[in-house]
C-alpha positions in Angstrom: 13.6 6.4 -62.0 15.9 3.4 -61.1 14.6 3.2 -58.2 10.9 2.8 -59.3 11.5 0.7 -61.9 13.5 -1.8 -59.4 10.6 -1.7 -57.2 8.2 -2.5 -60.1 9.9 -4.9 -61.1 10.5 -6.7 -57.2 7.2 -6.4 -56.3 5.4 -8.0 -59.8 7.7 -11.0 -59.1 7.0 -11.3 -55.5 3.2 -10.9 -56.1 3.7 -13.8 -58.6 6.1 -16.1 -57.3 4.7 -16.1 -53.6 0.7 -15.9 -54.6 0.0 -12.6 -53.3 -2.4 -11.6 -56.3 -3.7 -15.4 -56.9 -7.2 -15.2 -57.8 -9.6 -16.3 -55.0 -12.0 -19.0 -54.9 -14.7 -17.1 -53.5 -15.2 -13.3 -53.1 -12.2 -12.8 -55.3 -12.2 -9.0 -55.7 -10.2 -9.2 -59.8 -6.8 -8.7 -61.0 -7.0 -5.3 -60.5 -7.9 -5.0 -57.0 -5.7 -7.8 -57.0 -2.4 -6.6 -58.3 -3.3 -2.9 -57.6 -3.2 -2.3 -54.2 0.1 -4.3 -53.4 1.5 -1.6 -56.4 -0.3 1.6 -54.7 1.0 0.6 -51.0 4.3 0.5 -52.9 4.2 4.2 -54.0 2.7 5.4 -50.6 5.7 3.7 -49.0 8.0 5.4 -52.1 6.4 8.7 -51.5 6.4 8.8 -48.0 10.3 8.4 -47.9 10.4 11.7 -50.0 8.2 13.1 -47.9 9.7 12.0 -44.3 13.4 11.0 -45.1 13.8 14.5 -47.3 11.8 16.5 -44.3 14.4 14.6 -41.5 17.7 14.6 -43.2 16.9 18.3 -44.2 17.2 19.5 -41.0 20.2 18.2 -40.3 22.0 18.8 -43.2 20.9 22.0 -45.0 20.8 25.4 -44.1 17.1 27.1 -44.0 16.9 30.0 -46.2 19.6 28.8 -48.8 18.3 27.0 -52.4 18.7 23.5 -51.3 16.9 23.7 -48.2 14.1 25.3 -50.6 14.2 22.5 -53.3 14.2 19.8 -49.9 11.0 21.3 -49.3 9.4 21.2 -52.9 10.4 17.6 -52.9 8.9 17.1 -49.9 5.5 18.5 -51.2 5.5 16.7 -54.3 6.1 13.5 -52.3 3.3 14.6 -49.7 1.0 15.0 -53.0 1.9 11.5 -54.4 1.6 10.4 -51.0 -2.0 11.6 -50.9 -3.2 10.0 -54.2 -1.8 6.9 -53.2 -3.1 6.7 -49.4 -6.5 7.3 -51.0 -5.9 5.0 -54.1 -4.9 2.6 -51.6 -8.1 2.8 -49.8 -10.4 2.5 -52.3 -8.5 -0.9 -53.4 -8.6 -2.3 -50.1 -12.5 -1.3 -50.1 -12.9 -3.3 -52.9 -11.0 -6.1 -51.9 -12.4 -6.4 -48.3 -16.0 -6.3 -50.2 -16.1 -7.1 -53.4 -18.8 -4.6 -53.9 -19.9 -4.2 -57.3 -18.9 -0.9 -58.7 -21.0 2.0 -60.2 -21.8 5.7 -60.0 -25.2 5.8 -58.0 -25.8 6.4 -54.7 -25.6 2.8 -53.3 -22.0 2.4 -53.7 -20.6 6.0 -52.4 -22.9 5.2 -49.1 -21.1 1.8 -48.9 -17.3 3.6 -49.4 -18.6 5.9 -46.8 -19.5 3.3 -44.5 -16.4 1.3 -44.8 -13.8 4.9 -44.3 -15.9 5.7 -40.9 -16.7 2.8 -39.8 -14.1 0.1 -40.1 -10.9 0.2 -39.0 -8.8 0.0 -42.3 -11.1 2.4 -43.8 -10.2 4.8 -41.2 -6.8 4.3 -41.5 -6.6 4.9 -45.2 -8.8 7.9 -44.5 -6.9 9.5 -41.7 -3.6 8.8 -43.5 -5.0 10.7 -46.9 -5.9 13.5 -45.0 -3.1 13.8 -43.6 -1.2 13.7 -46.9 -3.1 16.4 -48.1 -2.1 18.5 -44.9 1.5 17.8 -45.6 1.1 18.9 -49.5 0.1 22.7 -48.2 2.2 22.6 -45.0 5.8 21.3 -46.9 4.9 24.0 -49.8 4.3 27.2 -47.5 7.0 26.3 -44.8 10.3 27.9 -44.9 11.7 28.2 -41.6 13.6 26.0 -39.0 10.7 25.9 -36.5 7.9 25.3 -39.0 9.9 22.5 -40.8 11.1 20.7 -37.8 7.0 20.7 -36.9 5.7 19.7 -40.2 8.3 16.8 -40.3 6.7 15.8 -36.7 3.7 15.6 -38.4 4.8 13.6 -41.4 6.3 11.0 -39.2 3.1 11.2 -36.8 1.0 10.2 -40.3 2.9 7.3 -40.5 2.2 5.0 -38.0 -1.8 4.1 -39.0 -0.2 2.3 -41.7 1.6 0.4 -39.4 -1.4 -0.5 -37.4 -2.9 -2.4 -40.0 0.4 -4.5 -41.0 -1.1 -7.2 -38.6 -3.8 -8.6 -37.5 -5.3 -7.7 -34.1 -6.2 -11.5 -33.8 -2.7 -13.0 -34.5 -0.2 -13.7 -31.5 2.4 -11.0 -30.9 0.1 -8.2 -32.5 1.7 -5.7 -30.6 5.0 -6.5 -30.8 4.4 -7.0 -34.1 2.6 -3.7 -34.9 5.7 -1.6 -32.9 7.9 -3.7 -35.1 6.4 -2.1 -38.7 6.0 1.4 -37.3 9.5 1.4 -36.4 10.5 -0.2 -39.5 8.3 2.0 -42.0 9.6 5.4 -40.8 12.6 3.9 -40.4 13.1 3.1 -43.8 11.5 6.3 -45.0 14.2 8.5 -43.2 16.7 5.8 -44.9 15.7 5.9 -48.3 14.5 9.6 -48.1 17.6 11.2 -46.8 19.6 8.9 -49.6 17.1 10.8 -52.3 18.2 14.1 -51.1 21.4 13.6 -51.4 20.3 13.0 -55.5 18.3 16.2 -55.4 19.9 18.6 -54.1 23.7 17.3 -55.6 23.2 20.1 -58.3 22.7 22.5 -55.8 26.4 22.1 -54.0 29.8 22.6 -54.4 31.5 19.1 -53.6 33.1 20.6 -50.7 29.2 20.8 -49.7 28.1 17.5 -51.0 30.8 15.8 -49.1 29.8 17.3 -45.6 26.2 16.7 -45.9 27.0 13.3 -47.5 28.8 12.5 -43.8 25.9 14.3 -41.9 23.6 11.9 -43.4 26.0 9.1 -42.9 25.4 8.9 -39.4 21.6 9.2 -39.9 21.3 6.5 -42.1 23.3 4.0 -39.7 20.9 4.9 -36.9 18.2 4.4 -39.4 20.0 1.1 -40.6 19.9 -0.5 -37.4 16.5 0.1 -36.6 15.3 -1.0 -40.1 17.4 -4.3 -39.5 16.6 -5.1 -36.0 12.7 -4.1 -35.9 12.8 -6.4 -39.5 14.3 -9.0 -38.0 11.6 -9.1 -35.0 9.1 -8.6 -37.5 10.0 -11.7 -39.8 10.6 -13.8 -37.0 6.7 -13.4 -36.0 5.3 -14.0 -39.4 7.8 -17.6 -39.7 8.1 -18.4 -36.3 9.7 -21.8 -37.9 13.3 -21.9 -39.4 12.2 -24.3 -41.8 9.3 -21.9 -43.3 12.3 -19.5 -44.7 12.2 -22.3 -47.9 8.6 -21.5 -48.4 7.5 -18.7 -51.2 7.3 -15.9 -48.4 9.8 -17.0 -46.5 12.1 -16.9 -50.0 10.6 -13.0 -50.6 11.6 -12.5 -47.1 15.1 -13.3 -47.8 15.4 -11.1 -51.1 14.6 -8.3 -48.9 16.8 -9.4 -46.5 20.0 -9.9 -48.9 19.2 -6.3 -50.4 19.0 -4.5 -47.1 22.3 -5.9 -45.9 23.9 -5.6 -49.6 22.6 -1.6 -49.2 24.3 -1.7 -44.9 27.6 -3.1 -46.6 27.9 -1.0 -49.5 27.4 2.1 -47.8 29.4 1.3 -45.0 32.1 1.0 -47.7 31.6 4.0 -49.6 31.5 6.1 -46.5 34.7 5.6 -45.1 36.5 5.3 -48.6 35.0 7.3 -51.0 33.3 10.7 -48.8 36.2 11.9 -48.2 37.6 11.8 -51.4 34.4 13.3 -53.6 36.5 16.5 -54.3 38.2 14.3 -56.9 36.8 13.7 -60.8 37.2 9.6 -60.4 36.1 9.0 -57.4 32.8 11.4 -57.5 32.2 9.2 -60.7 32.4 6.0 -59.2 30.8 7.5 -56.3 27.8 8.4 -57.5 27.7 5.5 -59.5 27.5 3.5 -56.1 24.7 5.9 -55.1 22.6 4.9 -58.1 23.3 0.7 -57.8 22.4 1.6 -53.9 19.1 3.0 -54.8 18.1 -0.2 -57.5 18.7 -2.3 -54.1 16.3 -0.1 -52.4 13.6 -0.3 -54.8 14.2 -4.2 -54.5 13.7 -4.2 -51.0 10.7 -2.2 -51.5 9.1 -4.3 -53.7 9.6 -7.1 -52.0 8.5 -5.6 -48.8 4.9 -5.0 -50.5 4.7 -8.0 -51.8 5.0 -9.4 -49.1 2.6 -8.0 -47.5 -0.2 -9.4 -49.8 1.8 -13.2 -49.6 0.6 -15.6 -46.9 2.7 -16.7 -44.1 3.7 -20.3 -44.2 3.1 -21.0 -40.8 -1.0 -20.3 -40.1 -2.1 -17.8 -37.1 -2.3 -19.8 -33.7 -6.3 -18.6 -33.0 -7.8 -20.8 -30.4 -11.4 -22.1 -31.1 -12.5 -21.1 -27.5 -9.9 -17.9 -26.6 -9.8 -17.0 -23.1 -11.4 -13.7 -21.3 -7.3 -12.9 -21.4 -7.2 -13.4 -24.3 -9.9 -11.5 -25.9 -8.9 -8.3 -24.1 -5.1 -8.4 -24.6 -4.6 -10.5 -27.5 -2.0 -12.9 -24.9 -3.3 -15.9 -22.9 -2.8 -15.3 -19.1 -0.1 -15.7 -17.6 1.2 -17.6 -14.7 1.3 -16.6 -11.5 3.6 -14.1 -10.5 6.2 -15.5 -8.2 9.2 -13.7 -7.1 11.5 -16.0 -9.8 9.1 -14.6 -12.4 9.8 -10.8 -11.2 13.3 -11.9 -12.3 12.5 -14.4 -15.1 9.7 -12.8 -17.3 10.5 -10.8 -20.2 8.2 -9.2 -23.1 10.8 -6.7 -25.0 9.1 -3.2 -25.8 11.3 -2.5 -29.1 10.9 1.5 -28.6 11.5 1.6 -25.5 14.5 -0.8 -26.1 15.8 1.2 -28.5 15.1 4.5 -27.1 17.1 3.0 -23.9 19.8 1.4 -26.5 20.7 4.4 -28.8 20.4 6.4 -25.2 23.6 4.7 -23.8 25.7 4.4 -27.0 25.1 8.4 -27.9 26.3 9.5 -23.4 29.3 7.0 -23.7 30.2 8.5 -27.2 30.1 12.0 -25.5 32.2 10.6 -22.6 34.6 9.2 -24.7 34.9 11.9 -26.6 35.5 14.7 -23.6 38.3 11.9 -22.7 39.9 12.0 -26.0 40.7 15.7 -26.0 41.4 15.9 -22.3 38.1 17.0 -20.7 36.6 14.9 -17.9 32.8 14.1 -16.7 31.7 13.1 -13.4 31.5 9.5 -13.1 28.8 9.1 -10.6 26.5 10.9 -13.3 27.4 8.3 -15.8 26.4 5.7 -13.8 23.2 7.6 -12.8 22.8 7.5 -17.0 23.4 4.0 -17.5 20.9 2.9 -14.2 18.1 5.4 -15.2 18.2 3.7 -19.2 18.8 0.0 -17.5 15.8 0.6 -15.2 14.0 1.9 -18.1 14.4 -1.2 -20.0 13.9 -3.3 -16.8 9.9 -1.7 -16.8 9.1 -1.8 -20.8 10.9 -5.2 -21.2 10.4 -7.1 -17.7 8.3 -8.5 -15.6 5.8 -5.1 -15.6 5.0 -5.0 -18.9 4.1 -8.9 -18.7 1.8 -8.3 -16.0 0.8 -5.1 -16.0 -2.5 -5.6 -18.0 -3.5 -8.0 -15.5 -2.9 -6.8 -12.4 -3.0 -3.1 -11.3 -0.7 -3.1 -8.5 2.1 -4.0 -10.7 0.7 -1.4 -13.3 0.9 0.9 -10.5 4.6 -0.4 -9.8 5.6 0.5 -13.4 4.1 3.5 -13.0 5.9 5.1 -10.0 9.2 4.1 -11.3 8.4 6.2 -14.8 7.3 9.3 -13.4 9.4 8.9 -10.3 12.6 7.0 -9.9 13.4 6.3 -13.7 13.4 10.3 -14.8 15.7 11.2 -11.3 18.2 9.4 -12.4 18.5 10.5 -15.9 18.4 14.2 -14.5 21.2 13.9 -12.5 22.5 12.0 -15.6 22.2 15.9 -17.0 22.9 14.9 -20.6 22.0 18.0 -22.0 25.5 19.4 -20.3 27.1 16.9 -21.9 25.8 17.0 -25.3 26.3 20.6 -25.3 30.2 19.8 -24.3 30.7 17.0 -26.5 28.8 17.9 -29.5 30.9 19.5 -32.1 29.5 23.2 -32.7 28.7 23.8 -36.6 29.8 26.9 -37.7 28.2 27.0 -41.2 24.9 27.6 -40.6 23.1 24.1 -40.5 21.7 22.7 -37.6 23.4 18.9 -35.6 22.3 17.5 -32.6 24.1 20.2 -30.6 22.3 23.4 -32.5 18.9 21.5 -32.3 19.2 20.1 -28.3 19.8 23.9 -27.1 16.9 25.5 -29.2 15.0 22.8 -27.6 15.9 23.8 -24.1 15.9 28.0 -24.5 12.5 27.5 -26.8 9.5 29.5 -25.5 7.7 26.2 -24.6 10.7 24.9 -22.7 10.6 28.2 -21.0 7.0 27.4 -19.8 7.1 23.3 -19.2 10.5 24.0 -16.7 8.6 26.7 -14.9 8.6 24.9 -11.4 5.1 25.4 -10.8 3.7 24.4 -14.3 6.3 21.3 -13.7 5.2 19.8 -10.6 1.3 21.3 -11.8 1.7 18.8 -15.2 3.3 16.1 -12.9 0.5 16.2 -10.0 -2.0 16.7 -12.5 -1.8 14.4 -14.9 -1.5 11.5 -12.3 -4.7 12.6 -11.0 -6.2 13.0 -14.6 -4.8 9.9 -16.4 -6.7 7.1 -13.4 -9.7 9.2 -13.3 -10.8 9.9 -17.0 -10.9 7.4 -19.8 -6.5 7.9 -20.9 -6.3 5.2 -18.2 -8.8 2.9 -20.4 -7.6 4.1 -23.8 -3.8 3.1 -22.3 -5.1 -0.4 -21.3 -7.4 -0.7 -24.9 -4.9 0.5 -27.0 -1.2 -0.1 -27.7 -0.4 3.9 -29.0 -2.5 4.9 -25.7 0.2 2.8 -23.9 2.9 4.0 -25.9 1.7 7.5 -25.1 1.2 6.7 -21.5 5.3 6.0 -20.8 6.7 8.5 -22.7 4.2 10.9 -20.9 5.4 10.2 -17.5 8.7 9.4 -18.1 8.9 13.6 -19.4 6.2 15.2 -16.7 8.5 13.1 -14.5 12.2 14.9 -16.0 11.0 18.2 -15.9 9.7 18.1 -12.3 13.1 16.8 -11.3 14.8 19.0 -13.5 13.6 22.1 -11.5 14.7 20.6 -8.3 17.5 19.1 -8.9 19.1 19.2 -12.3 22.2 21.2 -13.4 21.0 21.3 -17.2 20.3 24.6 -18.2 16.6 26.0 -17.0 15.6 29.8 -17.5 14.6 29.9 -13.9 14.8 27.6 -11.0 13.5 28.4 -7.1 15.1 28.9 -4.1 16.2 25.8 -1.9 13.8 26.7 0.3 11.3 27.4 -2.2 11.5 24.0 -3.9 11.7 21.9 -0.5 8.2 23.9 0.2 6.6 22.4 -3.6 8.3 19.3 -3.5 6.5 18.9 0.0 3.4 19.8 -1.5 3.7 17.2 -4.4 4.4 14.8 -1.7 1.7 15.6 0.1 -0.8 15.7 -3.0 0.7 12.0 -4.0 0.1 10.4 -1.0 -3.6 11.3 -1.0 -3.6 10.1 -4.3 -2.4 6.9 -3.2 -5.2 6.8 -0.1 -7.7 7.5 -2.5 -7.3 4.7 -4.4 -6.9 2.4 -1.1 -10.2 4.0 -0.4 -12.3 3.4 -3.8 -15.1 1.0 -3.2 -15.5 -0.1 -6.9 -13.2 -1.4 -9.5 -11.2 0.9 -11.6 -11.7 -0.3 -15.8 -13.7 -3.1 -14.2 -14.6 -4.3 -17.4 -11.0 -5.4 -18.2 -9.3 -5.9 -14.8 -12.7 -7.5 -13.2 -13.0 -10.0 -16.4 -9.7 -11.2 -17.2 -10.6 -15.0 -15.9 -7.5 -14.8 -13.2 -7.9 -17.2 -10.7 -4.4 -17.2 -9.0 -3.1 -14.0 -6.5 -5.7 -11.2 -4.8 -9.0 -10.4 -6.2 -9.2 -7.4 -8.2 -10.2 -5.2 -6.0 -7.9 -6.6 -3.3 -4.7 -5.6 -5.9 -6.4 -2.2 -6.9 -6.2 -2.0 -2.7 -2.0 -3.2 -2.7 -1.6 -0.6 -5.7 -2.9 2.3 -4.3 -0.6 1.4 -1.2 2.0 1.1 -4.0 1.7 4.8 -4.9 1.3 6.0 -1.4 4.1 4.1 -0.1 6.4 3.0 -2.7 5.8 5.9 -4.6 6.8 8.2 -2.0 10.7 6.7 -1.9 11.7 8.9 -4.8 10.1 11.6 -3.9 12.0 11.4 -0.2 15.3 11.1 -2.1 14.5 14.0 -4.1 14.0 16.0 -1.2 17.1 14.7 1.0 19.3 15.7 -2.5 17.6 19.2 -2.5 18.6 19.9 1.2 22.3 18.3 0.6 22.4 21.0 -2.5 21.4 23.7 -0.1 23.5 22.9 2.4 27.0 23.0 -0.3 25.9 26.0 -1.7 26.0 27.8 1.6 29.2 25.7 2.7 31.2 27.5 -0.8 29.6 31.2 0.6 30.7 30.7 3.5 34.1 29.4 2.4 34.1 32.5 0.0 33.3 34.9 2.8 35.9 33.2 4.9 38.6 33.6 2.7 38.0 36.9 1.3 37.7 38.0 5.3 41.6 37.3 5.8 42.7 39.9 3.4 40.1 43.0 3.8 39.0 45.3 6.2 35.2 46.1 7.3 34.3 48.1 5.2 35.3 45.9 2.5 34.1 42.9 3.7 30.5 44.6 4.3 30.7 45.2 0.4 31.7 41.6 -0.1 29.2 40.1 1.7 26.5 42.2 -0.4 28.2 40.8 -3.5 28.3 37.2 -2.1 24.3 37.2 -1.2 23.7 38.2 -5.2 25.8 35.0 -6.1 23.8 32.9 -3.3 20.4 34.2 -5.0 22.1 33.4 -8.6 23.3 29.9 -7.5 19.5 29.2 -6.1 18.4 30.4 -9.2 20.5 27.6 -11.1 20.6 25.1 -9.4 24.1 25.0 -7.5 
């Protein structure tokens, strides 16, 4: 209830002080349309915290099977059901505030709400999100188990990020940045605010012994969540002002009520945490604690308001639309730019913030788990941390650099990109093998509930595991796909479409770590081949990749010739001169990797007979014949065991 009421409250004043439900001058829609869909995007972001955040923190911090994991999961299906009414709610609104139809029961008016859910974009949105809601309802009310809640909070998430597609405009600079920047921010928050109303729930439910170890659990959730929610804000805000001086302006003012409540929430929970958690099992400070909790959750419903309204409140600082855009400019949303020079490969930057923060939380979580195995005496190889820290830096080098500048312009360096995702970038982070070291330096929970450790090695001994590390289905998904993706339309819906390219790394980046896991990984596989076995597939793969490459050298017409053929370049190759350089990309460049890989199979196979032999040797000194004849049949099971995992 606080929280409601606070966001009620936030979001009437923001609407009013910044102009966000002014009445128009022309095609005004009413006060209701008006002042009723900032309110209904409020409770579909409310809802979709306890739908998401509940779902999220649940698994981490309950045990399935037990009464509070149950009542997470009603909570979550109540939310799912507000969720639903809202999304569709929502919908109609913007309907009639997009069109200003004129309302009634006949026919007329349900064709033109049909129209507008099928065939515009926001009507789609709203459509696919309500459906989606009403999935969730059944799914979070008949799920018990570990497996099926961990996939319906997938789900949740997934439904998500249409809402966050329509936070900008497509014609405004930055939209894509600006569109990854929401996404990341909505679910985000929803795990954030979520997880903090489970705690609320299910605090009934618990001993404080309980309440103050799922209290911690979620602690470290809701600072991951924290600094996304601040840093994907902050990019967020700093596209809609673009102008220090526009923070004194109505929506720059909103911006900053949201901004002092989010960091009042980061402090005061920071504080709590590390004074008061450990300390819950005591009358006066479970008071005060608690107590904390509920001023915590006012702030959040502050920053929610505010965050809806502005939404609805115009930006000080108009959108930069030129009168006569550019062919560039009308396919990517970004004017052209310069030519690429080799300063520029070392000078040009356009920050992807998932992959950034994918690459960011990557190294702070391996150095932790170094750290950690140092602290208590243990030790890790320091050639794999390095290997880590270059596969994540490399990472952020492609989604941040000079390739994803130019890569919608010219294929070779899409092609570039390309080879070191599937390639170069996922070696690394297998020999990296952070699956060994989580699985080391993750504390093992021994009452029940599931943490990163519990969760990382049902992930890797799952049935679908078992299939996608099968070395076969491996390099078949990592062949494949490369032929599939440039000759079917995921290569156009990747260039077209910011989730297509979104979808397009993380693809290749995985196809990529499980073919080099079966070769040359040390993290736990059900079944690896022979030395010989994977030099004979990995020269296969090789073989199928360079053809690929000469293929594309060979193509006489222009691959997506609509977008690379019309982008108005007039500096470096013609088009179908780079397509040329990039298909020599993949057959040359490509190949490097895919050498190495192959020269670090053969040094593995060579030290794994070196340490039989050795064995041999030394068990030789001390037995006769007869013995040794029985060694030697023991030491060739071991050599077929250490092909088998990867020695």
């Amino acid at each position: 209830m606080i929280l409601v009421v606070a966001a009620l409250i936030s979001v009437v004043w923001g609407l009013a002080y910044g102009g966000g439900a002014a009445e128009l001058a022309v095609g005004d829609p009413g006060p209701f349309a008006r002042w009723g869909l900032p309110i209904a995007k409020l409770l579909v972001n409310l809802s979709a915290a306890g739908m998401v955040g509940v779902l999220v923190t649940a698994l981490f911090t309950l045990k399935a099977g037990e009464r509070p994991f149950d009542v997470a999961l009603d909570a979550a299906s109540v939310s799912a059901a507000v969720f639903t009414i809202a999304s569709a709610f929502t919908g109609f609104l913007t309907f009639i505030d997009a069109f200003n139809p004129s309302l009634s029961a006949g026919p007329e008016f349900g064709a033109q709400l049909g129209r507008f859910l099928v065939e515009t974009e926001p009507g789609r949105t709203w459509l696919i999100t309500t459906v989606a809601g009403a999935m969730l309802t059944v799914l979070t009310f008949a799920v018990r188990s570990w497996t099926a809640t961990l996939f319906v909070a997938v789900i949740a998430i997934a439904a998500l990020v249409p809402m966050g597609t329509q936070g900008h405009s497509g014609e405004e600079a930055f939209h894509h940045e600006a569109m990854t920047a929401l996404i990341l921010h909505i679910i985000a928050a929803a795990v954030w605010l979520g997880g903090l109303l489970l705690m609320v729930i299910v605090r009934p439910l618990q001993t404080r012994d309980e309440t103050a170890t799922m209290l911690a659990r979620y602690s470290s959730i809701a600072l991951a969540a924290f600094v996304v929610v601040a840093i994907s804000g902050t990019v967020r805000a700093a596209i809609g002002l673009r102008d220090f001086s526009a923070l004194f302006s109505p929506y720059g003012l909103i911006l900053m009520v949201k901004v002092v409540a989010l960091v009042s929430i980061g402090v005061l929970a920071a504080w709590y945490r590390r004074r008061l958690i450990g300390r819950l099992r005591e009358d006066g400070a479970s008071r005060r604690f608690w107590g904390l909790i509920a001023l915590e959750l006012a702030l959040m419903g502050i920053a929610s308001g505010a965050a809806a309204a502005l939404a609805r409140t115009p930006p000080p600082v108009p959108a930069l639309i030129p009168e006569r855009p550019t062919p560039a400019e009308v396919l990517t949303g970004a004017p052209l730019p310069p030519e690429l020079t080799i300063e520029r490969w070392l000078t040009s930057w356009n920050v992807d913030l998932i992959w950034a923060f994918a690459a960011g939380f990557g190294l702070f979580l391996y150095f932790a788990g170094v750290w950690r195995l140092y602290k208590r005496g243990d030790q890790w190889p320091v050639f794999r941390t390095v290997m880590w820290m270059l596969g994540l830096l490399l990472l952020v080098w492609v989604t941040a650099g000079p390739v994803n500048v130019y890569q919608d312009y010219l294929f070779s360096v899409h092609m570039v990109g390309h080879m070191l995702l599937s390639m170069a970038i996922p070696a690394l982070l297998v020999v990296g093998a952070p699956v060994s070291l989580a699985a080391r330096a993750i504390r093992k929970r021994d009452d029940g509930t599931r943490g990163g450790r519990e969760w990382i090695l049902w992930a890797v001994h799952s049935p679908v595991a078992r299939v996608l590390t099968n070395p076969f289905v491996a390099a078949g998904l990592f062949i494949g796909s490369l032929w599939a993706f440039y000759y079917t339309d995921l290569f156009r819906w990747s260039l077209y479409d910011h989730l297509g390219h979104e979808w397009m790394v993380a693809h290749f980046l995985l196809t990529g770590y499980l073919f080099a896991l079966t070769l040359i990984g040390i993290d736990p596989v059900p079944w690896r081949l022979p030395y010989a076995g994977r030099l004979l597939l990995l020269i296969g793969v090789m073989a199928m990749h360079a053809f690929f490459g000469i293929a594309i050298m060979m193509q006489s017409g222009l691959m997506v010739a609509e977008w690379f053929g019309s982008m108005g370049r007039t500096w470096g190759a013609t088009p179908l001169e780079d397509q040329y350089t990039g298909g020599g990309v993949a057959w040359s460049v490509g190949e490097i990797p895919t050498l190495i890989l192959a020269i670090t199979v053969a040094i593995q196979w060579s030290r794994s007979d070196e340490r039989i032999q050795k064995r041999r040797d030394r068990h030789a000194d001390r037995t006769g014949d007869a013995e040794l004849e029985e060694y030697n049949a023991r030491l060739a099971a071991l050599a077929e065991q250490d092909a088998r995992a990867g020695r």
